[in-house]
Each structure stands twice: as structure tokens, then as C-alpha cells.
SEVEX-743496 format. One record per atom (N, C-alpha, C, O, CB): residue in three letters; x, y, z. Coordinates in steps of 0.1 Angstrom, whole numbers, plus 2048, in hexadecimal, padded with zeros to 3 digits. Glycine has a CB too. Layout:
N
ALAXYZ/...
END
This chain:
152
UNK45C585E75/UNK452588E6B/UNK45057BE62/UNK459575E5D/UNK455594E63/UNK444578E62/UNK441569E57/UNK43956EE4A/UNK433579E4A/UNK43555BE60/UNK43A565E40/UNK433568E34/UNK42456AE38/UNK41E567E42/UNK43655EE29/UNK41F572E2A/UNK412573E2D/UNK40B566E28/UNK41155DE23/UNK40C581E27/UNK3FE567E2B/UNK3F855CE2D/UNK3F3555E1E/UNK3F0549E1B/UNK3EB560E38/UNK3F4563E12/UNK3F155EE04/UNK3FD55CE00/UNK3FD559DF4/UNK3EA567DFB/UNK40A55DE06/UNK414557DFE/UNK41A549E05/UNK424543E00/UNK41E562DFC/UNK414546E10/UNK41B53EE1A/UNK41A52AE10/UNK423522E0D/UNK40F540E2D/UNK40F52BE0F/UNK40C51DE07/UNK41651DDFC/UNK421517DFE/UNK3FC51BE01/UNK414523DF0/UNK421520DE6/UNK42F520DEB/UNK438517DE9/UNK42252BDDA/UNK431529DF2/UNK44152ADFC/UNK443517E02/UNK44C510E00/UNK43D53BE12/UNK438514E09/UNK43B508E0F/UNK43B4FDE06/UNK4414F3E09/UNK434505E1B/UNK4344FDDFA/UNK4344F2DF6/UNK4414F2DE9/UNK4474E7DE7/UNK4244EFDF0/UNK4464FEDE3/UNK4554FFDDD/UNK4634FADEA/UNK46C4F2DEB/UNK457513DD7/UNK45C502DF3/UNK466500DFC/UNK46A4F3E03/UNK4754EFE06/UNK463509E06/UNK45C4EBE05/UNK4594DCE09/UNK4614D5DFE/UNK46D4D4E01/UNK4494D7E09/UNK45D4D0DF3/UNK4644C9DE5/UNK46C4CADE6/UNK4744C1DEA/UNK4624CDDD8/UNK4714DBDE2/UNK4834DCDE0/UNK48B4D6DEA/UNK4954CFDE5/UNK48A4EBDE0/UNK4894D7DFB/UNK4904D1E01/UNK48D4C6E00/UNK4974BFE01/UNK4914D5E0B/UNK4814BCDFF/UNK4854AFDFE/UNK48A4A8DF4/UNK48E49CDF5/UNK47F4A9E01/UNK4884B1DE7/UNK4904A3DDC/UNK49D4A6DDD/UNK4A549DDD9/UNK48D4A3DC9/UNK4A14B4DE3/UNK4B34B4DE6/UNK4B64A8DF0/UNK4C14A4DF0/UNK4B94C5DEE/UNK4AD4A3DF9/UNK4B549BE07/UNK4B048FDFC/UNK4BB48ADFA/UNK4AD49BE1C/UNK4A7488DF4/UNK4A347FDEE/UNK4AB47DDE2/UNK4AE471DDD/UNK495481DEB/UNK4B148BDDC/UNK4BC485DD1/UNK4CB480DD8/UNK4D2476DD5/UNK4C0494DC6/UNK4CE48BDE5/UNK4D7483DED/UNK4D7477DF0/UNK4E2470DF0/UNK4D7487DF6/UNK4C9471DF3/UNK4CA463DF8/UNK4CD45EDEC/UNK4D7456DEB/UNK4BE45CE00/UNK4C6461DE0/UNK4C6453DD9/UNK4D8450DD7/UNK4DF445DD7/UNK4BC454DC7/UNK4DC462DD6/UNK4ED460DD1/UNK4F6453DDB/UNK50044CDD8/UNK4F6472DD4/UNK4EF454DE7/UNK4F744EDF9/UNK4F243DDF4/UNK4F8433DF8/UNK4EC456E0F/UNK4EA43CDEE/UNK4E442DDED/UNK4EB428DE1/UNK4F141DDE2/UNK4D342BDEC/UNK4EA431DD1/UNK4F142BDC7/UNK50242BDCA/UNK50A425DC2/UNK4EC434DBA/UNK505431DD4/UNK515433DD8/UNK517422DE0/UNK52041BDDC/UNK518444DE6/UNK50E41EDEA/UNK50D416DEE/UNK50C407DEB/UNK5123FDDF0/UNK509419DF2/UNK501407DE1/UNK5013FCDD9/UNK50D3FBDCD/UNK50C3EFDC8/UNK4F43FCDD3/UNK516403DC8/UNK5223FFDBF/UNK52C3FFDC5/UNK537401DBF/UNK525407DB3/UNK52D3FEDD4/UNK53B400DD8/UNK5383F7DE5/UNK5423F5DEB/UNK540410DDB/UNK52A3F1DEA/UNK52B3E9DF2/UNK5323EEE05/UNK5353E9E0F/UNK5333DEDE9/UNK5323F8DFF/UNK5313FDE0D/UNK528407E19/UNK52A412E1F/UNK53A400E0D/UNK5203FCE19/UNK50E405E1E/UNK513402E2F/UNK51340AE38/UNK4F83FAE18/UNK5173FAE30/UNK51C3FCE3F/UNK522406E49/UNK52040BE54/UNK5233F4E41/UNK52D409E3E/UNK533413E43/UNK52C420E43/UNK52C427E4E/UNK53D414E3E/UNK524425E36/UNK51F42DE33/UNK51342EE3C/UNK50D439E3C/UNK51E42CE28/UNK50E424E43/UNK504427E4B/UNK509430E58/UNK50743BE5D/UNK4FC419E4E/UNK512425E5B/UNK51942CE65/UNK51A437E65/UNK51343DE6D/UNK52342AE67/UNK52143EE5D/UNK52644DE5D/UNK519455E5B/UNK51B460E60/UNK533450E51/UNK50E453E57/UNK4FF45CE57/UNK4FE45BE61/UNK500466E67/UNK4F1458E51/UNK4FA44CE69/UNK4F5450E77/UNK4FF459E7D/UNK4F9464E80/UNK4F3443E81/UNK50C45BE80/UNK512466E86/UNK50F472E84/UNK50E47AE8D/UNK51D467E85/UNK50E475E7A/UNK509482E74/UNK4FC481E76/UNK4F948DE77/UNK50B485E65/UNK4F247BE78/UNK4DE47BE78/UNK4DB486E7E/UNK4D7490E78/UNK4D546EE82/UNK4DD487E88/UNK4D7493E91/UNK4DC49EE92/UNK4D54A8E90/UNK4D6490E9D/UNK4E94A0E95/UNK4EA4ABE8F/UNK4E94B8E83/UNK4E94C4E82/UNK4F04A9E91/UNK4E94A9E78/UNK4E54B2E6D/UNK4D54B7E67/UNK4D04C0E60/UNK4EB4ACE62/UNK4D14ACE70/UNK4C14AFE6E/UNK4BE4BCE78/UNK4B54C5E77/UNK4B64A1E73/UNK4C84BAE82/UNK4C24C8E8C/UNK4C94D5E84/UNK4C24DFE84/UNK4C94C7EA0/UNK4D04D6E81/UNK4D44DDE7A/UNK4C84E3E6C/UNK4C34EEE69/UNK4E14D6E77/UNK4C84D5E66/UNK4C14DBE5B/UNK4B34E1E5F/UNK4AE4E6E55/UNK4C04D1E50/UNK4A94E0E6E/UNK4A24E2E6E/UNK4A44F2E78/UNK49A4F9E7B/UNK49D4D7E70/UNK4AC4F5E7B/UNK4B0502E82/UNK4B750FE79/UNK4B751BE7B/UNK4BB4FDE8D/UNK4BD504E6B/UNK4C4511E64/UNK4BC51FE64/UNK4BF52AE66/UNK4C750EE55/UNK4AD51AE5F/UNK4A852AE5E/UNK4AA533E6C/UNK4AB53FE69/UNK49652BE5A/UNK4AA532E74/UNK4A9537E81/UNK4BC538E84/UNK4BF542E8C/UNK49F52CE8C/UNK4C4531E80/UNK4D253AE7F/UNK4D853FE79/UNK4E2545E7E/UNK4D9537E81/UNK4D553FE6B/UNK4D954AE61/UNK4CF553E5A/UNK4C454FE55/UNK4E0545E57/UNK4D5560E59/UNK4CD569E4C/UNK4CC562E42/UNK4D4559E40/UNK4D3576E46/UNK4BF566E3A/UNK4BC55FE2E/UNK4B3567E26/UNK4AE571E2B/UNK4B7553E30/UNK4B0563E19/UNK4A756BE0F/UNK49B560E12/UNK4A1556E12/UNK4AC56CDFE/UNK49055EE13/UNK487557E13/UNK484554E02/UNK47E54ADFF/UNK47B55DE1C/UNK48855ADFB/UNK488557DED/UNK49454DDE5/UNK49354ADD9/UNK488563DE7/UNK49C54BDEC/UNK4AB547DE8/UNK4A3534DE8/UNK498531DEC/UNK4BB54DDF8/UNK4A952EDE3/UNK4AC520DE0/UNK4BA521DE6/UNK4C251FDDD/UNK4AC51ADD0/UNK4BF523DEF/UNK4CD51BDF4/UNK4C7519DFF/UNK4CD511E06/UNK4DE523DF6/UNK4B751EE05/UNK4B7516E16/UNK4B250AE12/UNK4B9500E17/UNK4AA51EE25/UNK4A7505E09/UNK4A14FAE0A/UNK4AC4EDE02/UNK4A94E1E02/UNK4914FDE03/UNK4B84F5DFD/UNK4C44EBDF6/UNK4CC4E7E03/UNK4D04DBE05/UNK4D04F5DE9/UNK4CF4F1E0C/UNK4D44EDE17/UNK4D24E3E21/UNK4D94DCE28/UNK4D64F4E1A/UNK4C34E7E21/UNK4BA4DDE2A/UNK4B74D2E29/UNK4B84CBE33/UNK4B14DFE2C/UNK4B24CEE1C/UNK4B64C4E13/UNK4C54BAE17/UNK4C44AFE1D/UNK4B74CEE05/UNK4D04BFE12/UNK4D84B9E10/UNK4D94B5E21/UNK4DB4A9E24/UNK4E44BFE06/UNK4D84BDE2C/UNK4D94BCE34/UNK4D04AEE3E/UNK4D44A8E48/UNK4D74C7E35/UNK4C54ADE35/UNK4BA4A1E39/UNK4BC493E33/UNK4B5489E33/UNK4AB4A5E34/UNK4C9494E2C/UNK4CA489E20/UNK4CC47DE2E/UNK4C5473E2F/UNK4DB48AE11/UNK4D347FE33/UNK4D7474E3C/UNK4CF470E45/UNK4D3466E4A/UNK4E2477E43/UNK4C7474E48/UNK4BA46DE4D/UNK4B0463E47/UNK4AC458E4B/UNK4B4476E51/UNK4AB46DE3A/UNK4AA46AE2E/UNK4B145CE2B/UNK4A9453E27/UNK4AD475E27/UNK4BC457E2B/UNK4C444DE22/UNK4C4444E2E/UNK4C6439E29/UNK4D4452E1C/UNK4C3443E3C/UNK4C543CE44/UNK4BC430E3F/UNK4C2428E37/UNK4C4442E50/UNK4B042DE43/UNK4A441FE43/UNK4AD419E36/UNK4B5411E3B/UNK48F423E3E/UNK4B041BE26/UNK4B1415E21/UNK4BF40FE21/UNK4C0404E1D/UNK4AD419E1A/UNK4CA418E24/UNK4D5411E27/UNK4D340AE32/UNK4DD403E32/UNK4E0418E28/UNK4CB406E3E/UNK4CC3FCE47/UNK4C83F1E3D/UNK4CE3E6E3C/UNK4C43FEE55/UNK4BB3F3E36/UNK4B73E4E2F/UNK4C33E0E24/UNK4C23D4E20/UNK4A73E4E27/UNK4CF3ECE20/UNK4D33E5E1A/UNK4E33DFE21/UNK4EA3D6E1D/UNK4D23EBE0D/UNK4E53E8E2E/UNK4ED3DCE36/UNK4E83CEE3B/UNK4F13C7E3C/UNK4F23E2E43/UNK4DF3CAE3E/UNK4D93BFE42/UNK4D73B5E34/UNK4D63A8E36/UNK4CC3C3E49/UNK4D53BBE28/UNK4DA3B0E1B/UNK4E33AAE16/UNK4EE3B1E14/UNK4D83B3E10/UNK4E239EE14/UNK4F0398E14/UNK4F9399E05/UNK4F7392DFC/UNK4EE387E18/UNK5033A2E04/UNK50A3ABDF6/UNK50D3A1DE8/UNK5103A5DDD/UNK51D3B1DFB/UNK509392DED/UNK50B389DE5/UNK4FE389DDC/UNK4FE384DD0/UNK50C37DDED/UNK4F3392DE2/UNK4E738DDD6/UNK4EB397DC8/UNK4E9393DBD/UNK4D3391DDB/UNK4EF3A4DCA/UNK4EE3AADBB/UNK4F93A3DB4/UNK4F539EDA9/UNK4EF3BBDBA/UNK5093A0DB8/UNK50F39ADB2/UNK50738CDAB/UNK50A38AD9F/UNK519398DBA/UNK4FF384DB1/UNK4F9376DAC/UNK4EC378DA3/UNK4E5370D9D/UNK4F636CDB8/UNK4EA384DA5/UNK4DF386D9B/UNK4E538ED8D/UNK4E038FD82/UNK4D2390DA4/UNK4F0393D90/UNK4F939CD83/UNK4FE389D7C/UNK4FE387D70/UNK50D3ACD8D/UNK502380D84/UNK509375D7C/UNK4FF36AD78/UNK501362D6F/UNK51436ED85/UNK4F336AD7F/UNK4E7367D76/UNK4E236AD6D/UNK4DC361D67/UNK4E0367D79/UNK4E237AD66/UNK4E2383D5A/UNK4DA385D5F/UNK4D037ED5D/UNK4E2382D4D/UNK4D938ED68/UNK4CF39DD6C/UNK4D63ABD67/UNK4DF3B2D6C/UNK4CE3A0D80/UNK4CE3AED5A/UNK4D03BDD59/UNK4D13CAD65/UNK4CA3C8D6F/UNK4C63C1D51/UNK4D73D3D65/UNK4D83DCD71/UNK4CD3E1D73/UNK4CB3E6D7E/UNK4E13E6D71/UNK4C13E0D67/UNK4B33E7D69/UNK4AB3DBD73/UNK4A53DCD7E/UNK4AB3EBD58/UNK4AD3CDD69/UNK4A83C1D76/UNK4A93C0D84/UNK4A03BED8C/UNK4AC3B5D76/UNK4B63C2D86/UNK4BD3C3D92/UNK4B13CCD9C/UNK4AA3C8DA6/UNK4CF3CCD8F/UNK4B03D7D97/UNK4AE3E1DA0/UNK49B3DEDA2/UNK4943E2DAC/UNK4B43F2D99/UNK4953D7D95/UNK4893D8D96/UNK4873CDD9B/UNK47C3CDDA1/UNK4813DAD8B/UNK48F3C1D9E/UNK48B3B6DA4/UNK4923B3DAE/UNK4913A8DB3/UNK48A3ACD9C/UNK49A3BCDB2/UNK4A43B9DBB/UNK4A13C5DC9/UNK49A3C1DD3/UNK4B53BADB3/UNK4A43CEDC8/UNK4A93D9DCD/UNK49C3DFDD1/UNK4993E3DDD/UNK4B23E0DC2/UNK4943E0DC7/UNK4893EADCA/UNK4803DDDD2/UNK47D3E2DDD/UNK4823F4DBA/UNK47C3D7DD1/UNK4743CDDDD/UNK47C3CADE9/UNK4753C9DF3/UNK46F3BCDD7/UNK48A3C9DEB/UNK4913CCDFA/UNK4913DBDFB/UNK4973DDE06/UNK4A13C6DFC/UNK48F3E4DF7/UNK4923F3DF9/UNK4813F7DFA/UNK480400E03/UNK49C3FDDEA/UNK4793F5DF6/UNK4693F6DF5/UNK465405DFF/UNK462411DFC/UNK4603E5DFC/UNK4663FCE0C/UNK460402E16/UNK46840BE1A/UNK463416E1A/UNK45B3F9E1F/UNK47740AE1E/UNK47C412E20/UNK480421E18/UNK48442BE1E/UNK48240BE24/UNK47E420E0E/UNK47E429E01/UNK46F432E07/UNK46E43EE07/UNK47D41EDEE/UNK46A42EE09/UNK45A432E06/UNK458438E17/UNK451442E18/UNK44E421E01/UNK45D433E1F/UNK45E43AE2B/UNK46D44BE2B/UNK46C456E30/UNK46242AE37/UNK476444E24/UNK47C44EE23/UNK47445BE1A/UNK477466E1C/UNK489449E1F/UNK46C459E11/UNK46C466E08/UNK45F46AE0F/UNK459473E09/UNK46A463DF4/UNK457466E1F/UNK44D469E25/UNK458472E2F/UNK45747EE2E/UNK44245CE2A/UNK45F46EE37/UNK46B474E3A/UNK472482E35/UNK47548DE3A/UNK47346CE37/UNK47347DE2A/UNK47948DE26/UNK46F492E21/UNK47349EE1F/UNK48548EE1A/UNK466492E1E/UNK45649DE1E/UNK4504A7E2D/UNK44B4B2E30/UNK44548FE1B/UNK456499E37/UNK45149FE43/UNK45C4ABE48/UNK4594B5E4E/UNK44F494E4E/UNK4694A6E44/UNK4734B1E4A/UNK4734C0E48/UNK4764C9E4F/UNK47F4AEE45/UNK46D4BCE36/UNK4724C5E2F/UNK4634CCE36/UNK4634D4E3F/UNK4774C3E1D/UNK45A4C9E32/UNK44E4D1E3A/UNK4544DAE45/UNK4524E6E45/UNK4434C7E42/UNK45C4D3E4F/UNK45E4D6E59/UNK4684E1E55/UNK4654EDE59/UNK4634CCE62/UNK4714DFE4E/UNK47C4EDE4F/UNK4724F6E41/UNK47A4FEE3B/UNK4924E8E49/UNK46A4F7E3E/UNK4614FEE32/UNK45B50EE3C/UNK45B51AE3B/UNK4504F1E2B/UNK456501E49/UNK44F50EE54/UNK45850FE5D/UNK454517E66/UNK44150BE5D/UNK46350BE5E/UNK46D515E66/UNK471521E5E/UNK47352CE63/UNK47B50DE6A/UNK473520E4F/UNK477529E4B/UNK46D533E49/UNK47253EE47/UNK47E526E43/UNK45D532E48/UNK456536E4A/UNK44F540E58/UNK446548E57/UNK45352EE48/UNK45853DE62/UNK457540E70/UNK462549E72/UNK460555E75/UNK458533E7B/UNK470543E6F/UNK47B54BE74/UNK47955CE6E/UNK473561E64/UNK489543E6F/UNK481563E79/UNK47E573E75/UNK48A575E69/UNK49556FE69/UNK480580E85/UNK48757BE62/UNK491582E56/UNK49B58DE5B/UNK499596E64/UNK48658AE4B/UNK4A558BE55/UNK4AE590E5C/UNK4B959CE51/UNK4C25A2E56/UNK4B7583E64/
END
């Protein structure tokens, strides 16, 4: 049984959002983890192992568990579930930067706000901006699964 047709639009567009600023607050947490600890390499690594599975997952949950179609824990789950896809593009551009520039721009006197506006955010640009088109499309995607799947 699917929603009706006058409640279906508000359902997808709460349901759309919520799941993507949960995978979009995840990323940013996977990227600010990465840039103070300098280890985006590894951290890439271990997403991609997890990529697919968790995205298949997050896009099948409605169809393997009971749920309230009113609840916020599916589109939190799905969400957190998409972060790693979500976080991938920008941790590759920031494995491929060489870890020497924020240190030499912190000993040049770059404030942490410079850093990021002249540093960070023009090597992160595109990939930032492809990811939050990414997690819009997912979340679309698990909005009308959960839209589709029968109630149980």
C-alpha cells in the first residue's frame, strides 16, 4: 500500500532533506575527522569497502524492515547509511593533496577560517558540490522506496 497522492509530495520532500543532511552531516564529520588527523587515505579506504553495501542496504531498508512511515529513524538510518558514498569524491581530492599545504599555510599565518576559504574550499569545490547532488539523488531514491514498500 503507498501513500496517497495528496500526501505523497510533503512525505518526499521531509523525507528527501532529512535523509540527506544526515549522510551530508556525516560527510562533513568523515572530512573534518580527516583533515585534523591527516588520515584521509586510510579513511578512504575503509568507505570504499563499505560503499556498496551500505548504499544497498540503505536503499532496500524500507523493503526489509517494518516501519512507521511517520518515524524519522528510516530517513536517519538511510542517511547515515549514504554518508560514505557521500564522503568518497572529496576524500579522494583530499588524498591526492599534498598534507604539507595546510601545515604551510597555518605557518604562514592562515587563520583556520583562511585556511578553509582559501585553501580547502577551492580544492574541495567541485567535489563538495557533486557530493550534496549525490546525496539529494539517494535520498530521493530511498524517499520513494519508502513510499512504495508495503506497510507491515
Amino acid at each position: 500500500m503507498s501513500l496517497p497522492a495528496s500526501g505523497l509530495l510533503p512525505f518526499l520532500i521531509t523525507h528527501t532533506l532529512f535523509m540527506a543532511l544526515t549522510g551530508i552531516c556525516l560527510a562533513a564529520l568523515v572530512l573534518s575527522l580527516a583533515l585534523s588527523t591527516r588520515q584521509g587515505g586510510r579513511l578512504y579506504t575503509l568507505l570504499l569497502l563499505v560503499l556498496l553495501p551500505a548504499t544497498a542496504v540503505a536503499l532496500t531498508l524500507p523493503f526489509l524492515l517494518p516501519h512507521d512511515r511517520t518515524s524519522l529513524l528510516f530517513p536517519f538510518l538511510q542517511g547515515a547509511l549514504i554518508g560514505p558514498a557521500i564522503s568518497l569524491a572529496p576524500l579522494r581530492r583530499l588524498q591526492d593533496a599534498p598534507s604539507a599545504w595546510g601545515r604551510t599555510a597555518q605557518e604562514l599565518g592562515a587563520t583556520s577560517l583562511t585556511r578553509i576559504r582559501l585553501l580547502w574550499l577551492p580544492l574541495l569545490g567541485r567535489p563538495l558540490v557533486g557530493s550534496i547532488g549525490l546525496a539529494l539523488a539517494l535520498s530521493l531514491l530511498g524517499a520513494l522506496g519508502i513510499s512504495k514498500a508495503p506497510l507491515s
